[in-house]
N, C-alpha and C positions, 0 to 999 in steps of 0.2 A: 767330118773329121779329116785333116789331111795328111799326107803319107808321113808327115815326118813328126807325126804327133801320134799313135797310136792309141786305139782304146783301149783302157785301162779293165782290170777286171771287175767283175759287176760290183761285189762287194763295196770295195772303195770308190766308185763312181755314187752309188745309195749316198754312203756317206755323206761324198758331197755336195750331192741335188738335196739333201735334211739338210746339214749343215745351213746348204743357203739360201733355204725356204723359211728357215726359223729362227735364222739370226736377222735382227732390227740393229743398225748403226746410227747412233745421232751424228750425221757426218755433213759437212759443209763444202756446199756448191764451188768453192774456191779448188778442190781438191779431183777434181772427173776426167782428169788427164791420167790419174792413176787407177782409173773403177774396177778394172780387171783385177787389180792386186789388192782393191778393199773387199771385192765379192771373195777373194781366197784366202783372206788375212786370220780370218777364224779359224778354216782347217787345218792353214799352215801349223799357228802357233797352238793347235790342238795335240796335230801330229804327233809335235816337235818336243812337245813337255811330256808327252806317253813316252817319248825314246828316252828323256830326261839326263842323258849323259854330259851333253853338251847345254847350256842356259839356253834358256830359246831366245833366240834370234828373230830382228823383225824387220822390215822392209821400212824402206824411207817411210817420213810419217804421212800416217793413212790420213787419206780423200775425205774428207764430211760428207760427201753428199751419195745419196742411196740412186744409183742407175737403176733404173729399171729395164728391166733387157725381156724379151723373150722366155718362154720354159723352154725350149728348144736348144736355148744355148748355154743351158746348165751345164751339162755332160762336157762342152767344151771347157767352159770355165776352170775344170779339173787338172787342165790340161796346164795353167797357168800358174800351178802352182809353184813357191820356191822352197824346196825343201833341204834337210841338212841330218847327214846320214847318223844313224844312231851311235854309233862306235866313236871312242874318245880317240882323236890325235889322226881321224880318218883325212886323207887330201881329198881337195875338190878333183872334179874329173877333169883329165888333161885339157891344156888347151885352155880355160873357166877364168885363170889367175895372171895376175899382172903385178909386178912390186909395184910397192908404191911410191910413188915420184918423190922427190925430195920438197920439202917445203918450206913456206917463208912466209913472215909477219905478211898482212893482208891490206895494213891501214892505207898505206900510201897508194898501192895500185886503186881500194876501194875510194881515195880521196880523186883519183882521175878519171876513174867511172862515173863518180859521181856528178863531176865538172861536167864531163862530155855528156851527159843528159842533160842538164839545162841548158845543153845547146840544140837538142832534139824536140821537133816539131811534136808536137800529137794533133790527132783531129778531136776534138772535145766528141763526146756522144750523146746524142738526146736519150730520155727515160724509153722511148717507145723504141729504140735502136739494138744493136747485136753486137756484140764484140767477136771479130771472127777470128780464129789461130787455127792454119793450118801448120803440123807437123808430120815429121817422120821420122817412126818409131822403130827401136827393137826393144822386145822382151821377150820373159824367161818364157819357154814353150816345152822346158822339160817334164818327166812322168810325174804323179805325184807322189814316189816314191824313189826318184831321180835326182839328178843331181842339176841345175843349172844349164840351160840350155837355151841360148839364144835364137828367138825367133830370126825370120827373112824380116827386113826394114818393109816397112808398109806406113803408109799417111791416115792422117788422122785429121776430120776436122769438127772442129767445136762452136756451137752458134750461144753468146754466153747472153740472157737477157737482164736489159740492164732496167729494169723495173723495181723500184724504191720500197713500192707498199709488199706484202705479208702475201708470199707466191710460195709454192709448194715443186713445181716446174719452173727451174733456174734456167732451160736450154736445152740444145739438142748435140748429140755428137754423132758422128756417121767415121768409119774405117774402110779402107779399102785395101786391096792386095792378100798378097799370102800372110798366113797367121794372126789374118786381123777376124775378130769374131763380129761375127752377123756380117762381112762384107758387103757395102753396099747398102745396109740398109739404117736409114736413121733412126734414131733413140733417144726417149726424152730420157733428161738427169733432172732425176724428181729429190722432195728432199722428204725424210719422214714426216716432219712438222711444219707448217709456213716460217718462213723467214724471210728475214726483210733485208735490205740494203746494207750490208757491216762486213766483218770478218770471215763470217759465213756465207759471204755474199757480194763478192767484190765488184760493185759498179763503176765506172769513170765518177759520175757523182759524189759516191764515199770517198772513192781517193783522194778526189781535189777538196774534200772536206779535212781531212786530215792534216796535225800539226807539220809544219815545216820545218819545226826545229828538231834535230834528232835526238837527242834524247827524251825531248819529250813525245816523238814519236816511238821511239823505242818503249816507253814506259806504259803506252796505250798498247800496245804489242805483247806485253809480257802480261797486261792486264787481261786483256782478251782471248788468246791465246789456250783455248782446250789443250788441255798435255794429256796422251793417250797413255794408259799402263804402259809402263817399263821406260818411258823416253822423260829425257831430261827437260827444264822447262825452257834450260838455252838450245836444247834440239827441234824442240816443239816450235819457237820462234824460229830459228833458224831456216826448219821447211816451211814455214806458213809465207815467210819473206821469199824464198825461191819460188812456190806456188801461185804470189803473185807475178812473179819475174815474166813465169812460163803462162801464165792465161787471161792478163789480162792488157789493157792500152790504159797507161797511168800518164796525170800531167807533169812534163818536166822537174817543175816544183815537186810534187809528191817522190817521181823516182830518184831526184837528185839525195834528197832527205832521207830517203829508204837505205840506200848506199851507205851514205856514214852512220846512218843509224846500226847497220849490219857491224860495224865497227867497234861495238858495244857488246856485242855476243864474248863472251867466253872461248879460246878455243877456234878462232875462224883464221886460217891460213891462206894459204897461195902457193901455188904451182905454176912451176914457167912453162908448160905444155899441156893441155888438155885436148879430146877429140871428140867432138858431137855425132852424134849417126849420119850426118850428111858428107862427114871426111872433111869438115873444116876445125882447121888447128885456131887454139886460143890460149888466152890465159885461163887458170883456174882458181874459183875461188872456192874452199871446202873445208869441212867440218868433219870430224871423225867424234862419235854417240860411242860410249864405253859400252853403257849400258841396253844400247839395241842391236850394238856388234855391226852399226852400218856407215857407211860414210859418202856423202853427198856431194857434186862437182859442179859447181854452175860454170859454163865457159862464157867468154865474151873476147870478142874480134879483139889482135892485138893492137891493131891498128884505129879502128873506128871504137874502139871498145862498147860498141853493141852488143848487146845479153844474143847468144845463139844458141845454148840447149844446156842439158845436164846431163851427167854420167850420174850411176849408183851402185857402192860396193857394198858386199857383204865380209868384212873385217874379220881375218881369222882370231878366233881368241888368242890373246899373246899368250897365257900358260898352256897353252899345245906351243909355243915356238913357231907360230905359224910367223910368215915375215913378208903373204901376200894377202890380196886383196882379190874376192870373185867380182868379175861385174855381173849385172843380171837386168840395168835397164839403161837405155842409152837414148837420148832425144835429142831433136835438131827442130826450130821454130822456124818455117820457111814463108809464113809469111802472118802479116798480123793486118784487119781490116775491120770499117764499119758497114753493118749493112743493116738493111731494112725490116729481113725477115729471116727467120730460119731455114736453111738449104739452101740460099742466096749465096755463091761464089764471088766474090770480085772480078770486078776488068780484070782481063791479063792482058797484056805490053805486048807484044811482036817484038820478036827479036832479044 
């Protein structure tokens, strides 16, 4: 446990080692950049409906696929929780909130993202290959009777396999630095059921299978598309689109199509300033969820408009008069690769 996490008292740690020995999620491989926040997502919104004051509130939409970690690292997992204080009209703790930027229709910038990835190379990937995304993250590291509390930025990297037939072991993820759990050591992202090559499962293959037209890609999207309790089915599309953004290596063709299909959601705006956890400014393109009380930031370079990370807020309810916004997860994609095998790093450049 480290110093700026404290353990929790016995009671509520029980909790949460039951909690997360005996909940089963049907959750998809597409989703394992967020697994910390799928392993808490039950006690959170457990918590959060015993306080019952405030609607419970949920975290961008939850990971499909079940990591399997350690028992070891149960008791930390606790430590991730986000939680949201019982009392009506209560403020987040200082420091937690940011207004929220001013925003604006999203078609147009979404029309030159879109352009500017048909002009983006990909390496194609073979079936026996790895889709590799290193990132660096922060997330919530508050009590789990606390309020939002941003971890130290630590990396993160993910080995996604891209294997067609009916696999139960999508990949491996490994974290390093402060407030990263199990440091250093690698983890397979198992799924509860086999799955195959799809939504659940996003390989170079499926993507480059995928229509090119957008709305008839949209329309497979909203087909396929699990909507978790409480989130809308344009929210549920909305994270599964960002989800791909962040983990996977798609062919031009497919991301240019993904882009204006994004155009099609309900509710999708733009912001002239966004910031990734790496301290690079962008544009933002985001969604605010009524009903999960959360709202979602994908950044991309203003210049190259290359996708670079995502912000995540927790939406005060407007009948508190709330008129901020908590973050509580904040991501930078530093770099995207193919490789051979699992724990395989890429070349790195000098200089």
């Amino acid at each position: 446990m480290n110093a700026d996490n404290p353990p929790r008292a016995r009671s509520t740690r029980s909790e949460a080692e039951e909690l997360l020995g005996s909940a089963e999620w049907d959750l998809s491989p597409s989703r394992h950049l967020r697994h910390k926040e799928t392993l808490m997502q039950q006690i959170d919104r457990d918590h959060t409906l015993s306080a019952r004051t405030p609607p419970a509130r949920r975290r961008r939409r939850l990971p499909r696929p079940v990591v399997v970690l350690p028992a070891v690292s149960m008791a930390l997992a606790g430590a991730l929780v986000i939680t949201f204080s019982g009392g009506h009209g209560s403020a987040p703790a200082a420091g937690s909130t940011t207004p929220p930027a001013r925003v604006t229709s999203a078609s147009v910038t979404l029309d030159r993202i879109a352009a500017a990835a048909m002009e983006t190379g990909a390496t194609p990937v073979d079936d026996g290959q790895f889709v590799y995304v290193e990132s660096l993250l922060r997330e919530n590291t508050g009590d789990f009777d606390g309020p939002v509390r941003l971890g130290a930025p630590h990396k993160q990297e993910v080995w996604t396999a891209q294997s067609q037939g009916s696999v139960t072991r999508t990949g491996w993820i490994r974290e390093t630095g402060k407030d990263a759990i199990m440091p250093g050591e690698q983890l397979p992202i198992e799924s509860s059921h086999p799955v195959r090559a799809g939504i659940d499962h996003p390989t170079y293959t499926w993507l480059a299978s995928l229509p090119t037209d957008p709305g008839a890609l949209l329309k497979l999207l909203y087909a396929q598309t699990r909507v978790e309790k409480g989130d809308s089915r344009d929210q549920a599309v909305f994270g599964t689109v960002g989800d791909l953004l962040r983990s996977t290596i798609m062919p031009p063709e497919t991301a240019s199509a993904l882009y204006k299909a994004v155009e099609g959601i309900p509710g999708v705006t733009q912001l002239p300033d966004a910031v990734d956890a790496a301290g690079r400014h962008g544009i933002g393109i985001t969604r605010e969820d009524a009903g999960s009380a959360t709202r979602d930031v994908w950044i991309f370079d203003k210049h190259t408009l290359a996708y670079l990370g995502s912000r995540s807020y927790i939406t005060k309810d407007k009948a508190e008069g709330g008129t901020t916004d908590t973050l509580y997860g904040i991501d930078a994609v530093v770099e995207r690769a193919v490789v051979d095998r699992p724990g395989e790093e890429p070349a790195r450049t000098s200089g």
